[in-house]
C-alpha positions in Angstrom: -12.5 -17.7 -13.7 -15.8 -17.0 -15.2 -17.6 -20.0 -13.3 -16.0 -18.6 -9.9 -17.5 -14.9 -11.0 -20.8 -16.7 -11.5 -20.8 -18.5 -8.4 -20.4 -15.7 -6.2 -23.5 -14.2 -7.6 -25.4 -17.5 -6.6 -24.5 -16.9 -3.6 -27.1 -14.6 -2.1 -24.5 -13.6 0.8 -22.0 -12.9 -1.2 -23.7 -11.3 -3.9 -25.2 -9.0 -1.1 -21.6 -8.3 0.3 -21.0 -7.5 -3.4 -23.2 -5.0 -4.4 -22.8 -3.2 -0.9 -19.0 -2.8 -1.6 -19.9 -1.4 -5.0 -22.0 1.0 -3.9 -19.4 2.3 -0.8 -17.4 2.6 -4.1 -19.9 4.8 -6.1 -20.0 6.9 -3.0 -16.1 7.2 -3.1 -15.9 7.8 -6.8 -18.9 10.8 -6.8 -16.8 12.1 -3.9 -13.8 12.0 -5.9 -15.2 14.7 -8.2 -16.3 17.1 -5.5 -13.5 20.0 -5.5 -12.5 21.7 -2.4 -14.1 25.1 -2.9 -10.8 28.2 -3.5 -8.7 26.0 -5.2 -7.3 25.8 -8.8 -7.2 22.8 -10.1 -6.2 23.6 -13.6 -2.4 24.5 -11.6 -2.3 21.4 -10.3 -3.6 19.5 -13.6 -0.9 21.0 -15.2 1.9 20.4 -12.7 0.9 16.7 -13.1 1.6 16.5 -16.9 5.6 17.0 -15.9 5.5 14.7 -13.0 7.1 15.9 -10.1 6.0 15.9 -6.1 2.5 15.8 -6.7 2.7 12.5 -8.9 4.5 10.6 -6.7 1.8 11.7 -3.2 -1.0 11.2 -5.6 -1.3 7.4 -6.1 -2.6 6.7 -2.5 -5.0 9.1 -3.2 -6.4 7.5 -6.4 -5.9 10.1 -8.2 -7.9 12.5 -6.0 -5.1 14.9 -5.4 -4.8 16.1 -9.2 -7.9 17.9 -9.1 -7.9 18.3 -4.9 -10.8 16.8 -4.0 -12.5 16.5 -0.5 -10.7 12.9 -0.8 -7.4 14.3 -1.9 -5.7 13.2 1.3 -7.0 9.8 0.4 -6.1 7.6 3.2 -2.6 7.9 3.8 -2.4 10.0 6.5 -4.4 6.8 8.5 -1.8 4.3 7.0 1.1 7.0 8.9 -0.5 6.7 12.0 -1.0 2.7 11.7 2.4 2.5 10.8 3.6 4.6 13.7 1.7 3.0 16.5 2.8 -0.2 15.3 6.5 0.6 15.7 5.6 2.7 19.3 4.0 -0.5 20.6 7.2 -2.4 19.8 8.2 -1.8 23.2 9.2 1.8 22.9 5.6 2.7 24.8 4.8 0.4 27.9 1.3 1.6 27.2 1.0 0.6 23.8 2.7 -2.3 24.3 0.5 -3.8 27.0 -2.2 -2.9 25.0 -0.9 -5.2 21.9 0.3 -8.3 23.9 -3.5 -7.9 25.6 -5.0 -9.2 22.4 -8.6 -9.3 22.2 -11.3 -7.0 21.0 -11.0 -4.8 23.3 -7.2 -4.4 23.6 -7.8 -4.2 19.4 -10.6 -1.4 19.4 -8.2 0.8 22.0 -5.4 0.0 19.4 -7.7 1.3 16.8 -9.1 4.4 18.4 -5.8 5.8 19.2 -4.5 5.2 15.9 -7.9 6.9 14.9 -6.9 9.8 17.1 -3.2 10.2 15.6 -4.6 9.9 12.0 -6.6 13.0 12.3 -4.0 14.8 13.8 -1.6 13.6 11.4 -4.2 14.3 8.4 -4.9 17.8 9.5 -1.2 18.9 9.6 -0.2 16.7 6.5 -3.0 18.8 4.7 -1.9 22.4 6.2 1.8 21.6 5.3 0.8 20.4 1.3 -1.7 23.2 0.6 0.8 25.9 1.6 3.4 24.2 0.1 1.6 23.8 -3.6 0.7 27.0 -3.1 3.5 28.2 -2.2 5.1 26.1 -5.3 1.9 26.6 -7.7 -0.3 29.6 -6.5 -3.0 27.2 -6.1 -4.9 29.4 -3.5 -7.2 32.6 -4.7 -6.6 33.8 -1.0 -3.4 32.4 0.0 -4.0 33.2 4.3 -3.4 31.3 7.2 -7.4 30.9 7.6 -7.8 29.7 4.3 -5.0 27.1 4.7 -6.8 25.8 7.4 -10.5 25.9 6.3 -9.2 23.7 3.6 -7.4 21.5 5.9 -10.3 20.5 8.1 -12.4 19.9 4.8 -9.4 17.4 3.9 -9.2 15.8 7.3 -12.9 15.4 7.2 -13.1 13.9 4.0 -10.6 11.4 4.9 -12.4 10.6 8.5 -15.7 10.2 6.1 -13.2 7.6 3.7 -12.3 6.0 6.7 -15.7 5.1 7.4 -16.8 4.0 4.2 -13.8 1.8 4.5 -15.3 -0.1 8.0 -18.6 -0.2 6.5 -17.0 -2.3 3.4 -14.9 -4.3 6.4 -18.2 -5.0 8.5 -20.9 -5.7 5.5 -18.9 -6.0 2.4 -15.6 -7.9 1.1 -12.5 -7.6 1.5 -10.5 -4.7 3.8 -12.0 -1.7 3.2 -8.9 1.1 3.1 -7.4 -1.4 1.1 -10.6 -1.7 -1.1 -10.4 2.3 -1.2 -6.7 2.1 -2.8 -7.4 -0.3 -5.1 -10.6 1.5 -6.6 -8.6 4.8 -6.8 -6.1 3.6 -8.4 -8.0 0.9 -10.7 -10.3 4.1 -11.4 -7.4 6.1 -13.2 -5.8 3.5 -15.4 -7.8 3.3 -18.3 -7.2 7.3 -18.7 -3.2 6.7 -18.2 -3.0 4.3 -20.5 -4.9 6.1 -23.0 -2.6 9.0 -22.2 0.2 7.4 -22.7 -0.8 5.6 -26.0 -1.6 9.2 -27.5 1.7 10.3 -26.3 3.9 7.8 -28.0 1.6 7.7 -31.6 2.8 11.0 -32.0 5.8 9.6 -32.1 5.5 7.5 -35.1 5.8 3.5 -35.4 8.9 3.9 -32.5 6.8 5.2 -30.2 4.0 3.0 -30.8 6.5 -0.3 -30.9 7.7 0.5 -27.8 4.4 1.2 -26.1 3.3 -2.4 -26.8 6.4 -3.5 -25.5 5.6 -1.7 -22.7 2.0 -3.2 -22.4 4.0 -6.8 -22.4 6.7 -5.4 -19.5 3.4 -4.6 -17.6 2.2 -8.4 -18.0 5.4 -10.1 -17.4 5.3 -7.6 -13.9 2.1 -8.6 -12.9 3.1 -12.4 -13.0 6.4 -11.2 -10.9 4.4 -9.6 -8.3 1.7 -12.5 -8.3 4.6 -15.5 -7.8 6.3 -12.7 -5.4 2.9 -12.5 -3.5 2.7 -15.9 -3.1 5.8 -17.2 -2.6 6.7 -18.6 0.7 9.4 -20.8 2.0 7.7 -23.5 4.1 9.6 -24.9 7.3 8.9 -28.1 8.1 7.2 -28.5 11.6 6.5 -32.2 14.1 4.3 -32.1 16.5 5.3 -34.7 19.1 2.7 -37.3 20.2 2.2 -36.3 23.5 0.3 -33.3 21.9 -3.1 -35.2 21.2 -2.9 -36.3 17.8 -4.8 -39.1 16.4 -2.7 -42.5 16.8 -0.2 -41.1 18.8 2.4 -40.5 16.3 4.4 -37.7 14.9 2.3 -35.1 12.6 4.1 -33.2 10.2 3.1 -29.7 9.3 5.0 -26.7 7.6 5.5 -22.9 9.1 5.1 -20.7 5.9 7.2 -17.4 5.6 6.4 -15.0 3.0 9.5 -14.0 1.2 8.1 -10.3 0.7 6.4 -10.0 5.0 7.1 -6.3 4.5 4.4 -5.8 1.4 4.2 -2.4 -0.2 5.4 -0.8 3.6 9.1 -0.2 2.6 8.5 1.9 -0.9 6.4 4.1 1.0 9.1 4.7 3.5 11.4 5.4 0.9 9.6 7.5 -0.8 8.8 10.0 2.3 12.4 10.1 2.6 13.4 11.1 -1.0 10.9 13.3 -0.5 11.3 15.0 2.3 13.7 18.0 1.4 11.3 18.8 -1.5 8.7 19.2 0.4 11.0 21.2 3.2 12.0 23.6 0.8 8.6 24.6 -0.4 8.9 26.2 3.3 11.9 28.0 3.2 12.1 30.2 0.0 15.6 30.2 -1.7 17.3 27.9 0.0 20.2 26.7 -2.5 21.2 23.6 0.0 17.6 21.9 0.7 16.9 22.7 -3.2 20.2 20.8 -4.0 19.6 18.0 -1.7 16.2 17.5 -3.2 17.1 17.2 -6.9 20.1 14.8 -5.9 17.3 12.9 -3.9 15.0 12.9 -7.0 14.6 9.1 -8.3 14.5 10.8 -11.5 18.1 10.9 -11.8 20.6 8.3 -11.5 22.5 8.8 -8.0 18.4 9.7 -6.7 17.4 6.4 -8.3 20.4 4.4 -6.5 19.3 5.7 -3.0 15.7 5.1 -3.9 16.7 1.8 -4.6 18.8 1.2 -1.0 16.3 2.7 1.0 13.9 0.3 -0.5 16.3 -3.1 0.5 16.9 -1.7 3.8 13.1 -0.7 4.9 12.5 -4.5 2.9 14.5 -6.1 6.1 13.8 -3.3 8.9 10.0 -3.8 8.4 10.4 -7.7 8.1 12.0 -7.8 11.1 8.7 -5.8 12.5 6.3 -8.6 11.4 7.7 -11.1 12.0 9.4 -12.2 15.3 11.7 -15.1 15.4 12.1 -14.9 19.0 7.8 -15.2 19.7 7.9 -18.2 16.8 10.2 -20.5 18.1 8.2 -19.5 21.9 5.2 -20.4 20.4 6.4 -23.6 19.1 7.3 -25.2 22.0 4.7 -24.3 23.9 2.6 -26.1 21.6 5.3 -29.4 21.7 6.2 -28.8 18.3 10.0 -28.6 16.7 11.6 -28.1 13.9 13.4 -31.3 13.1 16.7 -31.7 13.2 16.6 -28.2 15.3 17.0 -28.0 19.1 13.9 -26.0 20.6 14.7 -22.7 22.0 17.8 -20.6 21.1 18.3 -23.0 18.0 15.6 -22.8 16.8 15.3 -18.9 16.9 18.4 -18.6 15.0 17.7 -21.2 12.2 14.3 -19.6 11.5 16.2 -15.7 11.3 18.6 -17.4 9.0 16.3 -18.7 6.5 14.0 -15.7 7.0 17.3 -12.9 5.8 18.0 -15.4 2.8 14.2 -15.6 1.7 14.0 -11.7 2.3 16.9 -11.0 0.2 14.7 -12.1 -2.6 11.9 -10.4 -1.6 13.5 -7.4 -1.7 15.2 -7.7 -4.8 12.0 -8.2 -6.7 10.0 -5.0 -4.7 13.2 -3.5 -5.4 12.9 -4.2 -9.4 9.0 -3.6 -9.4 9.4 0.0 -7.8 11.8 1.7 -9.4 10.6 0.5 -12.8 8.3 3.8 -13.4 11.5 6.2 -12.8 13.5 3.5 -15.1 12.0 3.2 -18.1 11.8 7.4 -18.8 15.8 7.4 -18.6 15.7 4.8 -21.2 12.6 5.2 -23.0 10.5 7.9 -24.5 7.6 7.1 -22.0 6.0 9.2 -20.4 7.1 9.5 -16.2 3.2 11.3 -15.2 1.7 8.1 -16.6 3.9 5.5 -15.5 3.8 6.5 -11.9 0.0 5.2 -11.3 0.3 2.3 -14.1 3.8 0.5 -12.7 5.8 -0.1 -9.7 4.2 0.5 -6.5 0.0 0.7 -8.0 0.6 -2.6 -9.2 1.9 -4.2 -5.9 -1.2 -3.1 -4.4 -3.5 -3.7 -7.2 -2.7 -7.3 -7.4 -2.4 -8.1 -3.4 -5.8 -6.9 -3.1 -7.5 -8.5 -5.7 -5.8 -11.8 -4.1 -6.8 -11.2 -1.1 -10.0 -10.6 -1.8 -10.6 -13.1 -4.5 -9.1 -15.5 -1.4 -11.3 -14.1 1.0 -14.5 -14.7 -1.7 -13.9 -18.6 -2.2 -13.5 -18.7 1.2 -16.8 -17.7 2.2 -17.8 -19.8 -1.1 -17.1 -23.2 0.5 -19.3 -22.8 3.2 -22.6 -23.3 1.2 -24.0 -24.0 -2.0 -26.4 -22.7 -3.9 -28.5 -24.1 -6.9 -30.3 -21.5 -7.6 -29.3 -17.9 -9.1 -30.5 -16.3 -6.3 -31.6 -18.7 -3.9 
């Protein structure tokens, strides 16, 4: 690991790419301190500390939404809109869908704009609706108006339009995706202070409290090798490509179609959780309303029955979304127009219904271990005298998203690695 470290630094490319990342970082971290002028953020602080709505919204936001900073919306409201023009182009909109079958740069940077377009929009209401709802829940505002709601809603939006750019500056001229690069330093950026919270918390409770935090340290371990086999586990399909094709000699070549067993990635705990959280948030709106303040605590994943649906929801986004990315049908199409079967499978129809089987029984797996990872942080308090405010950045979904993109990245460095060498240190 060190050698690999070092050798990216020889390479003057790389190291380049490097350094520029890590200073779009800087920039993200300084603007992670700058508060949105009107608001108390000692309210929200404090509402942290007892974990409830705002700890789960906070982790895309890497921790800006405790102290509401320009970044507080983080950029979640850009992942929405992604997410939503993705399932509109699945042939719901001819537009959208002409546009994705077009393929290209151009049909791409369309794609991009109008999910551009819809992530504002989406950013500006997402940030109306939450600051009149914590007010509402928190009296975070010193002038709680309609104008003052918005003036703090178009400092949000723009804060997450200026994220968004930092994030194609680190995609053009540094490494690795840059709104995933943002994520990862948010949340990277907060858990020295969680853990540190949470070891004060349970010294206080004598030698219990500090046996089982260490127990806790080696859960967190033994999770990060789950989701690291879980990222990398695929179920390879053999492939022959007849003759006919071009390859050397004539004869058959044998290659292997890789499915992921987890194609759906972090997608389906978010889904989840903007369900669960939905009437919570719906009731900050309508004061004293018994039946959407009912509905929300039976929702909550802090208690058992909330914890069960949390975990459904999870399975059933786990094979909705799969079925999204992944497209049988456009596989086995693609297959034989490029003369190559599946052996022992007729091409076609067959061959569309052998690759949906194994790809339910490989997501069942998948699931199953996203399932596990994500509802860890709401398990262990029920059993445990952890803390739930800490857990919710250090387990479950952070560390799903921590680890894919340090892999990715790491990937997408040794990559770029192969393609020279370098003797000197910075030659």
């Amino acid at each position: 690991m060190i050698k690999t470290f070092v050798d990216f630094f020889r390479n003057r490319e790389i190291r380049k790419k490097i350094l520029f990342t890590l200073g779009m970082l800087l920039v993200y971290m300084i603007g992670k301190s700058i508060f949105v002028p009107g608001v108390d953020t000692t309210v929200l602080a404090a509402s942290m500390q007892s974990g409830g709505l705002i700890g789960m919204i906070n982790l895309l936001g890497g921790g800006s939404l405790q102290t509401f900073s320009i970044f507080a919306m983080g950029v979640g409201p850009y992942i929405t809109a992604s997410i939503i023009i993705q399932l509109l182009s699945m042939d719901v909109i001819p537009y959208l869908s002409d546009l994705a079958k077009e393929g290209g740069q151009s049909g791409r940077n369309k794609m991009n704009r109008i999910t551009r377009y819809l992530g504002v929009v989406l950013c500006f209401i997402q940030a109306f609706s939450m600051t009149y709802a914590f007010d509402h829940a928190y009296g975070l505002m010193a002038d709680s108006s309609i104008a003052s709601y918005g003036y703090v809603a178009m400092v949000l939006t723009a804060g997450t339009m200026f994220l968004l750019w930092i994030g194609d500056q680190i995609t053009l001229h540094g490494v690795g995706n840059g709104v995933s690069m943002i994520i990862f330093a948010g949340i990277v950026s907060t858990l020295p202070f969680d853990f540190y919270n949470m070891f004060v918390q349970m010294a206080d409770q004598g030698l219990l409290g500090q046996v089982q935090f260490w127990l806790f340290v080696v859960l967190m371990l033994v999770i990060i090798i789950v989701v690291v086999i879980m990222q990398l586990a695929v179920r390879k399909i053999p492939i022959q490509y007849s003759g006919g094709n071009g390859h050397r000699g004539g004869k058959d070549d044998m290659n292997h179609l890789p499915l992921k067993i987890n194609s759906a990635s972090v997608i389906p705990v978010i889904f989840a959780q903007s369900i669960i959280t939905a009437p919570q948030i719906i009731s900050t709106f309508v004061a004293n309303n018994s039946i959407l303040t009912a509905i929300g605590n039976f929702l909550s994943p802090t208690t058992v029955w909330g914890l069960i649906i949390y975990a459904v929801l999870i399975v059933l986004f786990t094979f909705f979304y799969t079925d999204l990315q992944v497209n049988p049908e456009k596989i086995a199409e693609n297959l034989q127009k490029s003369n190559a079967y599946i052996p022992l499978v007729r091409p076609g129809a067959d061959t569309k219904r052998y690759i949906s089987t194994v790809l339910m029984r490989i997501t069942v797996l998948g699931a199953i271990a996203l399932t596990f990872v994500a509802v860890l942080p709401y398990l262990l308090p029920m059993i445990t005298a952890l803390p739930y405010a800490s857990l919710m950045s250090i387990g479950g979904t952070g560390i799903i998203i921590v680890v894919g993109v340090a892999m990715e990245t790491t990937s997408q460095l040794k990559g770029q690695l192969t393609q020279k060498n370098y003797k000197g240190f910075f030659k």
